[in-house]
N, C-alpha and C positions, 0 to 999 in steps of 0.2 A: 504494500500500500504506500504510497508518496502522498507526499502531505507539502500543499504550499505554505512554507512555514518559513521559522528559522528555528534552531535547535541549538544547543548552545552545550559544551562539554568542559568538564574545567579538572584540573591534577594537581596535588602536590606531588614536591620532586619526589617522594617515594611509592606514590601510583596511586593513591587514592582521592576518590574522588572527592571534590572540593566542592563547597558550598558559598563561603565566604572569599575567605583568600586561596588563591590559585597560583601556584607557578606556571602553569600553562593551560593555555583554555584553546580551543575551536568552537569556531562558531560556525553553522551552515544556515546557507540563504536557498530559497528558490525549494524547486519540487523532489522532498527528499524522503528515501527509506527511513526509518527509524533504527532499524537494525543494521544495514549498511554502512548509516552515518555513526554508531556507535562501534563499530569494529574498525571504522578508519580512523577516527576520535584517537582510540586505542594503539593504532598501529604510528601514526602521526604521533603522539604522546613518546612511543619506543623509540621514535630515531630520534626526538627532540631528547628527551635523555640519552643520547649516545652521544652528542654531540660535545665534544672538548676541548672548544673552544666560548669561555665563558658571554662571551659580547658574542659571537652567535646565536647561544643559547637565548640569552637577553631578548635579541632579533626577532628570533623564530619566536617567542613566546605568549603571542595571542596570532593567534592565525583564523582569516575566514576564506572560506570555502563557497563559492555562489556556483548554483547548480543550476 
């Protein structure tokens, strides 16, 4: 099911989900799966914490997604 939405995902750096304060979030715009968007959310999340270079990190760390 796609849904015209936007969805919104958020982490602290040790993987859990956030509510308030976030180390990294995604946000999706436009016509999107729920499930989809929550397994990419996740995978997005993994290489952002791979990343080792701290001002990357910084960078990368609110990202949207327009579908």
């Amino acid at each position: 099911m796609s849904l015209a939405a936007r969805l919104s995902f958020a982490f602290t750096a040790d993987g859990r989900a956030a509510q308030d304060r976030a180390d990294m979030s995604v946000t999706y715009v436009g016509r999107i799966n729920r499930k989809q968007a929550e397994a990419d959310a996740r995978r997005r999340f993994e290489e952002w914490r791979s990343l080792a270079n701290p001002l990357a990190r910084r960078w990368a760390s609110n990202q949207i997604v327009v579908s």
